[in-house]
N, C-alpha and C positions, 0 to 999 in steps of 0.2 A: 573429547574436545580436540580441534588438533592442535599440531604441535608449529611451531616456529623451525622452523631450519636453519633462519640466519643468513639466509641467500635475499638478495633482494635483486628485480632484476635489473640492468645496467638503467634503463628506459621506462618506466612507470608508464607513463605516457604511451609511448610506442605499442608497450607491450597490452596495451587496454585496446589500441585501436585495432591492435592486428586479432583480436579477437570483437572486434564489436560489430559486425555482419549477423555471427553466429550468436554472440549474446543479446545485441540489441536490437534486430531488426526485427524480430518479432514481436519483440513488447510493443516499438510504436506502432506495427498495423494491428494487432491487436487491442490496443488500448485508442487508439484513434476511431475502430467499428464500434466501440465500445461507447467511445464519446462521445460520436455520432447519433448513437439510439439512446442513451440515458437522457436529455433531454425532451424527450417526446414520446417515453411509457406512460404516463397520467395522460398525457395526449392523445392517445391511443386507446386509452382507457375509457374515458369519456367519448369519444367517437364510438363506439361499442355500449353505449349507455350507462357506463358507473357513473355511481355518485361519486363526490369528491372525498370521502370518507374511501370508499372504494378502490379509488384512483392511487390516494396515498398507500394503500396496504398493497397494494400490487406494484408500486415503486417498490417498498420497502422488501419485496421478494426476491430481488436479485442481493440484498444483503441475506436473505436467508438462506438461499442459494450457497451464499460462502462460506456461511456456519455450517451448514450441512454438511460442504463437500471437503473441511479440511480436515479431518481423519481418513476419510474412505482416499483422500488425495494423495498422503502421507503413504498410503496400505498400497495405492497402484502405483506409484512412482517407487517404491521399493521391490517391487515385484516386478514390473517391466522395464524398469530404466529412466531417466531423465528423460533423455531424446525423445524417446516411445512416448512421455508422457505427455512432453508438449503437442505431439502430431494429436495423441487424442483428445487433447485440449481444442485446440484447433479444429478439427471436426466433431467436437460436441457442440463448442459456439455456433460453428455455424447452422447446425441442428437447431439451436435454441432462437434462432436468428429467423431461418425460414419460418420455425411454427411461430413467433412473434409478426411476421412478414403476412402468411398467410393467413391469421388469426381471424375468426367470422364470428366469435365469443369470447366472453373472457376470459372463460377456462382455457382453453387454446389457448390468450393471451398471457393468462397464468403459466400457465407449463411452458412457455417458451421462456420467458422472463426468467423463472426458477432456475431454468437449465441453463440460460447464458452466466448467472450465476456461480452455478457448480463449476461449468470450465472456466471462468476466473478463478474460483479459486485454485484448479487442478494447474492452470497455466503460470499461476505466481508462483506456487510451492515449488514445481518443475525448474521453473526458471531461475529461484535462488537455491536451489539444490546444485544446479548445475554450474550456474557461475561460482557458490561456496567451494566444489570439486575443483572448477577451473583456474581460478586468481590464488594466485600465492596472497598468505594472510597480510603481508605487509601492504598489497594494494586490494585490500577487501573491501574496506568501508568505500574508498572512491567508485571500483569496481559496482557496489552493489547502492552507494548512492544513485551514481550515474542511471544504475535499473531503473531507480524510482524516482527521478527527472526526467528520464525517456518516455517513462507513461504519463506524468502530469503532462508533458510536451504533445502526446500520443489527445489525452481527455482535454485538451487545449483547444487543438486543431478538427479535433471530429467532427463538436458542434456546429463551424463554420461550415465545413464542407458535408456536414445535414442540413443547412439549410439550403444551401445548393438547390442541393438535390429534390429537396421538400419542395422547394418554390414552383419546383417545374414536373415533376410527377407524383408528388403528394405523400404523402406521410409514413404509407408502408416502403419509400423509396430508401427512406434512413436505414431500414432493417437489411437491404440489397446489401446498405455498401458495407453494412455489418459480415454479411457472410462473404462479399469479394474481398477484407481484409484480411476474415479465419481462412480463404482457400490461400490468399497470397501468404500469412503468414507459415500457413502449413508445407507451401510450397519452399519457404524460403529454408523454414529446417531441414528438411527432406534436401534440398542442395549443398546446403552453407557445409563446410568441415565440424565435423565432428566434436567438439573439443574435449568429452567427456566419455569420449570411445574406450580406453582402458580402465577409467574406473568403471563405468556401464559392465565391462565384461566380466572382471574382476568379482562385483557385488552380484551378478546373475547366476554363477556357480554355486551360490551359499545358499539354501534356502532362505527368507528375508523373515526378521523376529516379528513378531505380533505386534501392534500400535500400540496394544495395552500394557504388555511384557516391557517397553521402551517408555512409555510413559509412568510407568510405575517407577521404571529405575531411576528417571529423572522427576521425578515430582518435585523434589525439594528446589529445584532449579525452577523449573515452572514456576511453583509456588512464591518464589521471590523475586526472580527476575524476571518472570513471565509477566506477574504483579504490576512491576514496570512497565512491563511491555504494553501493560492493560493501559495503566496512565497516560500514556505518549498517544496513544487511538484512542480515548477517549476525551481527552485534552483537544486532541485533530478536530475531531468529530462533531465538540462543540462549540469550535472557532467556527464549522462551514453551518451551523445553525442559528448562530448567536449573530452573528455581524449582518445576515439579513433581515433577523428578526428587530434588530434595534434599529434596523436604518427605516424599519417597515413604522416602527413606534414613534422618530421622529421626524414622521410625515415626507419622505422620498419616496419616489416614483420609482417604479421599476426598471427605468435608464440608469439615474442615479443610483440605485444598489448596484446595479451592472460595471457603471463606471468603479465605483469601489473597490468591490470584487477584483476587478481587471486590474485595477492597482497596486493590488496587495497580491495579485497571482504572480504579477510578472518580478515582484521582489522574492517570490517565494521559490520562483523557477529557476532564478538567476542563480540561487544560493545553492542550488544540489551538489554541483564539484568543490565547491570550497567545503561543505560541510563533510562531503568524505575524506579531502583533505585532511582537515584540521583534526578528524577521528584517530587517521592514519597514523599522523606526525605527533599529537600530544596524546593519544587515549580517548577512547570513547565516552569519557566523563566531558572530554570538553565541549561536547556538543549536547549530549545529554542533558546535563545540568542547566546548559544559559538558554537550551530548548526551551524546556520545562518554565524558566523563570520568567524568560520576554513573554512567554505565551501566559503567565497566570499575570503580567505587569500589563497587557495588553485586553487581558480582559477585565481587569480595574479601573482601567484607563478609559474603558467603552463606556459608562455612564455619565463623564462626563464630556462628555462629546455629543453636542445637540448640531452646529452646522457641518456642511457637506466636507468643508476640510479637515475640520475637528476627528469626524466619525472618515475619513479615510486615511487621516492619520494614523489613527489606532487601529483600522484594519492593517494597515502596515505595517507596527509591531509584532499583530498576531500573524504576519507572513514573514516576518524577519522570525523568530520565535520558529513557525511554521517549517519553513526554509533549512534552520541552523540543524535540525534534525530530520534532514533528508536522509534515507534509506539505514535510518536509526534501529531503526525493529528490524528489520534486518539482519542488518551487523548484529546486535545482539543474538538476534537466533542463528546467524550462524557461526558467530564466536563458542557459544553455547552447545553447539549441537554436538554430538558422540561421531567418532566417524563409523559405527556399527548402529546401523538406525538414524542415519541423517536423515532423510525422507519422511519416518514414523514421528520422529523427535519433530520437525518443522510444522507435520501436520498438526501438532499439539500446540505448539508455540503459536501459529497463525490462528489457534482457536482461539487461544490466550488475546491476540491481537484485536481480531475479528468483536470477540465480548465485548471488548472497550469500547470498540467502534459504536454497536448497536447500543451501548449502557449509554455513553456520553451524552445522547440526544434527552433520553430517556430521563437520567435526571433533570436537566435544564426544564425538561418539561414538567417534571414534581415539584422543582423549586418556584417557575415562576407561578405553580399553582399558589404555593403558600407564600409568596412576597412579590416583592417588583421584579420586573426585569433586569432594572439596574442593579438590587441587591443580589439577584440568584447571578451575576456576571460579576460581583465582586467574590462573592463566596466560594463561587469556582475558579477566580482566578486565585485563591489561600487554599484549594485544593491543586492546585496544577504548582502550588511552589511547596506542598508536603509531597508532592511525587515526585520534584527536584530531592527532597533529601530521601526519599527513596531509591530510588538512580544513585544518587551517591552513594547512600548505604553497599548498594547492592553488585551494579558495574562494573566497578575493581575486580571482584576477584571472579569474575569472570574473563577479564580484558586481556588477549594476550599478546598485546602491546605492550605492557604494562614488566617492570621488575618486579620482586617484592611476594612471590607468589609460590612458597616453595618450588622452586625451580619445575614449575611445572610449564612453563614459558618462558623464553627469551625475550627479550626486547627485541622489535625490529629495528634495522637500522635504519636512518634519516634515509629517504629515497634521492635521488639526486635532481 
């Protein structure tokens, strides 16, 4: 884990901007090509003759993509370097891009999908490896919130500027501006300075441990706060399911979820810098825990909400909720992570992550098998506030913010 030094530096602020070229400007072209084509693979799927059974299983490919690729991500990003990995990130995308672009079946359409997948997940791992190395711990949580504001910002903007593009040369046009964001992003590494050039050098000397030999040593960490971790993505997971599915039950049009949606996003977007803030300055429990609770208070609150402001009310708890644990998994994993196997240790953690994600739908869809909608979105939301006392449980003594911990950290100081 690392250590606290007790330095903090004069400018918080400052010192985030003079590194956000090289930290951030890759995630949002990245995640903007991203955003861009994620709206129109079923689309493309169907254009190609699947049925809508088919359609949905080849969406859900680029989440399998993620599962797959976060060990082998973990194993290449300790082996070649941060830097190194995001440039291959970047040119696997856009690999995955073209064969989606050029796809004439849906095998081809498959294997493109699968693979924009994989360098997502190789491109996150990369990317919070390399800001954990870069940001002193005292501005981590802002540091690594801001990560993941930059890409909802990034999945925000894409879709608009896909349908641009859609409108006036058609459908494989989204997948273009997929691969001109991975060249532009790839280009921008390859320029931007370095920030992680001496640790890069440092950990390339050592031969790099095993992913298994590292996850073994941390299993107990996984296994509880990873636990967590699972909670908070899968909690996510079934906010972005449930709040369509209920506005679809009472009787809204697909404007009106849209409007919703767009309501609860833009609260959710707002909230990224205050939410690493408030990690920073009281402990990562304080965002954690009232995560956790808006988000299980908000999907209690979805059943009774039958009109248009009722039901976008309550979307907007589950984006205040949503919001307050911005770049939460995160910070956990890289509060958590060893500085011998940071890269191995994250590819584990993002599996941990990743599982929730996929699980979270999955139940919602067992529950509403055996009850109503509105009871499986009450029942979940008395699961999403026993994951709050899990977080609690668990958080602390991991936090090294935090006193009280056999001096195994310092408290950082108040930033100014």
């Amino acid at each position: 884990m690392t250590e606290i030094s007790g330095e903090t530096p004069p400018e918080p602020g400052g010192r985030l901007r003079a590194i956000a070229l090289s930290a951030y400007g890759p995630t949002l072209l990245g995640s903007t090509g991203a955003g861009a084509v994620s709206p129109i693979v079923a689309v493309s799927a169907r254009e190609l003759g699947a049925s809508v059974g088919v359609a949905a299983l080849l969406v859900a490919m680029m989440g399998v993509g993620q599962l797959l690729g976060d060990l082998p991500s973990g194993a290449l990003a300790a082996r070649i370097g941060e830097r190194r990995a995001l440039l291959a990130a970047a040119v696997i995308e856009a690999v995955g891009m073209l064969l989606a672009a050029l796809a004439g079946g849906l095998v081809q359409l498959f294997a493109g999908v699968l693979v924009i997948g994989l360098a997502g997940s190789l491109f996150g791992l990369a990317r919070q490896a390399y800001l954990t190395e870069a940001v002193p711990v005292a501005l981590r949580a802002r540091a690594l919130s801001t990560l993941g504001g930059v890409h909802r910002i990034g999945y925000f903007v894409g879709p608009f500027i896909g349908s641009l593009v859609i409108g006036r040369w058609g459908i494989g046009s989204a997948y273009a501006i997929g691969v001109v964001a991975s060249a532009a992003a790839f280009t921008l590494v390859l320029l931007a300075p370095d920030i992680t050039a001496r640790h890069d050098e440092g950990a390339l000397r050592s031969a790099p441990r095993s992913v298994a030999s590292v996850l073994l040593a941390h299993r107990h960490v996984l296994l509880t706060l990873g636990t967590g971790a699972m909670c908070v993505a899968g909690a996510r997971a079934i906010r972005e399911a449930l709040v369509p599915l209920w506005a679809e039950s009472v009787g809204f049009s697909p404007a009106q979820t849209s409007l919703v949606f767009g309501v609860a996003g833009a609260i959710d977007m707002a909230l990224f810098y205050p939410s690493g803030w408030l990690m920073d300055r009281y402990g990562r429990v304080a965002a954690a825990v009232p995560s956790m609770l808006v988000l299980g208070l908000g999907m209690a609150l979805l059943p009774l909400a039958t009109s248009l402001v009722a039901v976008t009310a309550a979307a907007t708890v589950l984006g205040i909720g949503n919001g307050l644990g911005a770049g939460l998994i995160m910070t956990l994993g890289a509060d958590a992570s060893p500085a011998d196997g940071r890269a191995q240790f994250l590819g584990g953690w993002r599996l941990c992550a990743d599982l929730g994600r996929a699980a979270g739908p999955l139940v919602l869809s067992g529950l509403s098998a055996v009850m109503t909608l509105g009871a499986s979105a009450v029942v979940l939301g008395a699961g999403a506030v026993v994951g709050a006392g899990w977080l609690r449980l668990w958080v602390p003594r991991h936090d090294p913010t935090r006193r009280g911990r056999g001096g195994r950290a310092r408290a950082a100081p108040e930033a100014p």
